[in-house]
N, C-alpha and C positions, 0 to 999 in steps of 0.2 A: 498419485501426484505428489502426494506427502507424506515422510515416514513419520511426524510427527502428533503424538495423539493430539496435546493438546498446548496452546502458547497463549501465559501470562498476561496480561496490561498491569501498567500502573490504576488503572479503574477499577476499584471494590466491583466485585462484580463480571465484570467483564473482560472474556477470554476470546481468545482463538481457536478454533478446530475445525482439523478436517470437513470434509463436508463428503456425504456417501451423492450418490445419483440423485433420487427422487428427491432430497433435502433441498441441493443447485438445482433440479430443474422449478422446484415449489417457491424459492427463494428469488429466482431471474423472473419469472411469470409474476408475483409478487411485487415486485420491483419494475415490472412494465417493459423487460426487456426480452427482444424478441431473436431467434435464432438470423446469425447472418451469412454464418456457412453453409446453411442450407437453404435450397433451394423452395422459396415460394410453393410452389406446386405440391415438394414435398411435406412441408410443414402443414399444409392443408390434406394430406393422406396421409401421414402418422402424427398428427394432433400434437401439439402447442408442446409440450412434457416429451413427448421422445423425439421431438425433431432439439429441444435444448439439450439432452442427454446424446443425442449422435453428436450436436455439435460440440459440447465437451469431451468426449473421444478424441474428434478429430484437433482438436485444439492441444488437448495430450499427447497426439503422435508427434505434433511438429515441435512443440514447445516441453520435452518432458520433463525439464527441471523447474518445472513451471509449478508455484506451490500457491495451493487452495485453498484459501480458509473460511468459517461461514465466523460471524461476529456472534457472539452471545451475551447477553445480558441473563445473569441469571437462573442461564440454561432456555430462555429463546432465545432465537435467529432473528436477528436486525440486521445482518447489511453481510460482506461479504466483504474479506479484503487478500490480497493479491500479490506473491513476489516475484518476477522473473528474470534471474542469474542468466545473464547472456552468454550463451556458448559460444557464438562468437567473439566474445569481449570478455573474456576475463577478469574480474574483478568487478566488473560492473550488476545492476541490477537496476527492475523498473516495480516502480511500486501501483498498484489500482487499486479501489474499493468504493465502493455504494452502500450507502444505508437503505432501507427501506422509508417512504416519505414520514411515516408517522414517527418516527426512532429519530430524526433528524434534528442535531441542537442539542444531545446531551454528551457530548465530547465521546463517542461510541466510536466514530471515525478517526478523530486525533488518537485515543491511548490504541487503535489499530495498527494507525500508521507509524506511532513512536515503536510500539513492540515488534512492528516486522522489520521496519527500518535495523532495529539494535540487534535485531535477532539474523538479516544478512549481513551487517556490519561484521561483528561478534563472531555469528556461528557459519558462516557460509565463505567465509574472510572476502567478501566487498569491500573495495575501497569508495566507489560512491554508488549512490542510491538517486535513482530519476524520478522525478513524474510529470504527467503532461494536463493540461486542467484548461481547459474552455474559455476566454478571456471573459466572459461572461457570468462564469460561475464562479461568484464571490463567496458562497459558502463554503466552497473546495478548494478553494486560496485561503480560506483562514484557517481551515482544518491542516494544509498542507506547511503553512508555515507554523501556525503552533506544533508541530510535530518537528518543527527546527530545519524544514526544507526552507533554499534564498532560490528568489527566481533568478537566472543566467540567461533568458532569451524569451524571443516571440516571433514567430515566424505563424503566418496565415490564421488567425486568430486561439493561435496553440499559445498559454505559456508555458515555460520547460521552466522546472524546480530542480535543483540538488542536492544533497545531502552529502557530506565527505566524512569519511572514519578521520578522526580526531589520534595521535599518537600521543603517546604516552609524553613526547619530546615537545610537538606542540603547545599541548596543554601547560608543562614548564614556561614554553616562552610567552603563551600568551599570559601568565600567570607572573610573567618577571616585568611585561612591558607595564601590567596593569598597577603593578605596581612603580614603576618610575614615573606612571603617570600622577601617582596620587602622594609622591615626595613632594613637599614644598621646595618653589625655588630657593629659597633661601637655604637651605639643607642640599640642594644641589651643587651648591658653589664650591 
């Protein structure tokens, strides 16, 4: 799912990496999340752990630019965070991730979603970065905007976030306006 071994945060500490099988199925069980491509019946005859492992399989055939990471502090696993480069959309990308409950509140999720965000920005050439966040869950609205996502909508109690690559050119202009902002008038005349 990803060629890459392992990605950065601005957080002492805390990185990104791949995540083998058993890691994602120990880490979604962990986290209380339960497989939804598969079928009930099934997940009760290959047990909790390979019915999450077929279901990332099959989430890889369809989605295979779709990149994985599990969170670490330290060299543990706290949360999990998520890119996916839309093939049908060019330039675009949708950002996900989950902490595990105990992990939750040390900015483990924010330096996630800054590094993956720069890191499709940057290394994938996205021009913007999505995410979508529970109108409810106000802890994933302030992780997503410290992470420099603005919300753009709300549709069925979805908010949608963006992020946009910043040009070299914009940065000048916002950098020229901010400065005419802070000429006095009288030096304007």
């Amino acid at each position: 799912m990803s060629e890459i071994s392992t990605l950065p945060t601005s957080q002492e500490g805390v990185s990104l990496r791949p995540l083998g099988d058993e890691e994602y199925s120990t880490l979604r069980e962990t986290m209380g999340m339960k497989p939804f491509l598969v079928m009930p019946k099934h997940v009760s005859q290959m047990g909790l752990r390979r019915a999450l492992i077929e279901e990332r399989k099959i989430i890889a055939r369809v989605f295979p630019s779709l990149m994985q990471f599990g969170i670490s502090k330290d060299e543990e696993l706290v949360g999990e965070a998520n890119l996916l480069p839309r093939a049908y959309e060019p330039g675009i990308g949708e950002v996900s991730y989950g902490v595990i409950d105990d992990y939750q509140g040390n900015g483990y999720a924010t330096a996630a979603v800054k590094a993956l965000t720069e890191f499709g920005l940057e290394q994938r050439d996205l021009n913007v970065v999505y995410a979508k966040i529970r109108e409810g869950n106000v802890g994933s609205q302030r992780v997503i905007k410290k992470a420099g996502f603005v919300p753009f909508a709300r549709q069925d109690g979805i908010l949608y976030f963006e992020h946009h690559r910043t040009t070299s050119f914009e940065v000048a202009q916002l950098q020229t306006a901010k400065a005419a902002v802070l000429v006095p008038r009288e030096r304007m005349a």
